[in-house]
C-alpha positions, 0 to 999 in steps of 0.5 A: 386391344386393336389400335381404333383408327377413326379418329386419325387425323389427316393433314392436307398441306400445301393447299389454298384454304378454300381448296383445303376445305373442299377436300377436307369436306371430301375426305369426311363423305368418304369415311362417312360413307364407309361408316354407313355402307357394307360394301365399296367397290371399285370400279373403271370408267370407259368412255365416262357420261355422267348421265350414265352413271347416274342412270347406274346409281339409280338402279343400286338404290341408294349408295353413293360414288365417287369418281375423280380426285384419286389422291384425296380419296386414298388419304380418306381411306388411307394408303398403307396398314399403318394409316387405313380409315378400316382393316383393309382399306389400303387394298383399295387405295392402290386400286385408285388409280386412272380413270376409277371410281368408288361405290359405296352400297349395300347390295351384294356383290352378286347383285352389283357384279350382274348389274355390272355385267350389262352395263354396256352401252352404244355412245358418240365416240370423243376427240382422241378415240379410236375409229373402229371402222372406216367411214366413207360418203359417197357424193351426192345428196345429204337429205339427212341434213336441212339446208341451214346446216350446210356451212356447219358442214362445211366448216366441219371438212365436208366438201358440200354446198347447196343446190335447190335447198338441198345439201350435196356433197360434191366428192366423196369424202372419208371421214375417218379410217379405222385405228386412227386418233378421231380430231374433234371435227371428225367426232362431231361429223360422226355425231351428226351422222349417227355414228356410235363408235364407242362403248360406255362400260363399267368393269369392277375391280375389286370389292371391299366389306367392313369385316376388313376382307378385300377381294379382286374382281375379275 
């Protein structure tokens, strides 16, 4: 008779009580939630907004995911054969690595890999993002701003100043090239002016059900 593996008890050293706590609270979610779902997938984070993968979860029904602390939830699941919370589960913590998350749900997996498929969505690129085009203003009139904005502009690199209560910006001025790392005041420039360089999206990675199969998701 197979050895039962739910009740293996994990240690987690060198912590600080009140940090051990938290992830020995943790820990027992992740095992609860793959006593409770049929399937945990995994999944990677392009540009990470929490609304959005809310707005994700919703769309599920009900489940839960997990994203970040990729260490604890690999001891909740268990990194080798030998310790694993389930048959197959050290599969799915080696995928835990970077910026991945895990869902726990039971729909199937068509239905999750076709949700996956269109989650594809326009946002303001971050400090450190790629510029995916060049981005350049002509001097003159910036109507799109209200005179109150002017010394945020300013401060921001743009060469404006204020002529009869209307912002003008008295040079032209490139506010990004494309392939070059955006600085946080290039992110911001881009924001105000409605520049969407970058894209939220989810890919799966690999699937997981409690018969113990395990299966990478391309």
């Amino acid at each position: 008779m197979p050895k039962s593996k739910r009740n293996k008890t994990f240690h987690l050293t060198a912590t600080k009580k009140k940090g051990r706590n938290a992830k020995e609270d943790l820990l027992q979610k992740v095992r609860d939630c793959v006593d409770e779902y049929a399937h945990v997938f995994v999944f990677s984070v392009e540009n990470m907004r929490n609304n959005l993968l809310k707005n994700l979860r919703g769309q599920l029904g009900k489940g839960r995911i997990f994203l970040g602390k990729n260490k604890v939830l690999q001891l909740a699941l268990g990194k080798n054969e030998s310790d694993e919370y389930k048959d197959g589960l050290h599969f799915v913590s080696k995928k835990l690595s970077g910026n991945v998350g895990l869902l726990f749900t039971d729909q199937s997996t068509d239905v999750v890999v076709s949700l996956f498929k269109t989650l594809t969505v326009p946002e303001f690129a971050r400090a450190g993002c790629t510029a995916s085009e060049d981005v350049l203003l002509p001097a003159g009139p910036l109507e799109q701003f209200v005179h109150s904005m002017e010394p945020q502009l300013r401060q921001l690199g743009l060469p404006t100043t204020l002529k009869k209560g209307i912002v003008v910006l008295l040079t032209d001025h490139a506010v990004c090239k494309k392939g070059e790392l955006l600085t946080p005041e290039q992110a911001r420039i881009l924001k105000l002016l409605n520049y969407r360089m970058a894209d939220f999206k989810v890919d799966l990675e690999a699937v997981w059900t409690k018969s113990g199969s395990f299966e990478e998701i391309s």
